[in-house]
N, C-alpha and C positions, 0 to 999 in steps of 0.2 A: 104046700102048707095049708092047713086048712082048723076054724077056730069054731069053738059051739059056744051055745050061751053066752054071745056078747050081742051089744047092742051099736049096729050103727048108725054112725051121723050120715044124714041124707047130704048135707050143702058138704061139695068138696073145698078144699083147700086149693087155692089156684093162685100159682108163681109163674113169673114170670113171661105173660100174655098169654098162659095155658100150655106151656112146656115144661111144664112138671106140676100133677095134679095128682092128691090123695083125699083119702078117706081117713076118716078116722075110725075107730072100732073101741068100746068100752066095755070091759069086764067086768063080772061082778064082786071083784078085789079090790076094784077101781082104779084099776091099771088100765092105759090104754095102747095103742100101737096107731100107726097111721101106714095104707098100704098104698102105693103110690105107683107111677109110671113117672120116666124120665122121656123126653125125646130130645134128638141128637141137639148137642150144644155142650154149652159148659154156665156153670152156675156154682154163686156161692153164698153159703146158708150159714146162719152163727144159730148156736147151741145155748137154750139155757139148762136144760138137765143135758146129764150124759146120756149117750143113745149108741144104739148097737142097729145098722142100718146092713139087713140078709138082701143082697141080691136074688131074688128069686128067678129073674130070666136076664136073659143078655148079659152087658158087661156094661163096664164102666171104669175111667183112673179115678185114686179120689189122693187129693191133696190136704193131707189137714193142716189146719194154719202150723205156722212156727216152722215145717218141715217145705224142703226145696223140691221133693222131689215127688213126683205121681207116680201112686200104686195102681197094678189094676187088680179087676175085680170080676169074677165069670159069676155064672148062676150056680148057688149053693156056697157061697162064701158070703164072709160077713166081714164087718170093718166097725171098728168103736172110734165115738167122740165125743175128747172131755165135755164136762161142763163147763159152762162161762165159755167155750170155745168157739170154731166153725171149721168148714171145708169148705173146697171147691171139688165139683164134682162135672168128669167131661162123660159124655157118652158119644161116644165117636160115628155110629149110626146104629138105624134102628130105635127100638125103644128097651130102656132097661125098666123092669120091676123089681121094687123093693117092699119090706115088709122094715118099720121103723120099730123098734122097740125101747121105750124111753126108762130108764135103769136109773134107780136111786143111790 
């Protein structure tokens, strides 16, 4: 995946003592994306817009609230999350990358 004419933010985003760290990227629509790295763990994130979260490498389960069970998730698949919402999201080893896209 790869993006032209945006503009990124230099200070990442850091959760959770630096096991999961992104970027952000702003377009000139003024849409933005955030491109991130997970490393192994499990972590849970709440939602104010809906987001549509592309695994680009590795895998991952990802659990959205309300539901019992974990999906998983390889590189080139994609996973949506309400708004007002959240997940949990495991990465079992390795690092996964994601490409976040935040959908109105």
């Amino acid at each position: 995946m790869e993006f032209t004419s945006v503009t990124a933010v230099a200070k990442a985003n850091v959760y959770f003592d630096g096991k999961v760290v992104s970027h952000t990227i702003l377009f000139p629509d003024e849409t933005k994306k955030t491109l991130g790295l997970i490393y192994a763990g499990e972590y849970h994130f709440g939602t104010d817009a809906a987001e549509e979260m592309a695994i680009t490498d590795g895998a991952c389960e990802v659990q959205l609230d309300g539901s019992e069970a974990f999906v998983a998730y390889a590189a080139g698949t994609a996973f949506e999350v309400p708004a007002k919402s959240g997940f949990t999201i495991r990465v079992k080893e390795g690092i996964c990358q994601y490409v976040c896209s935040f959908l109105s």
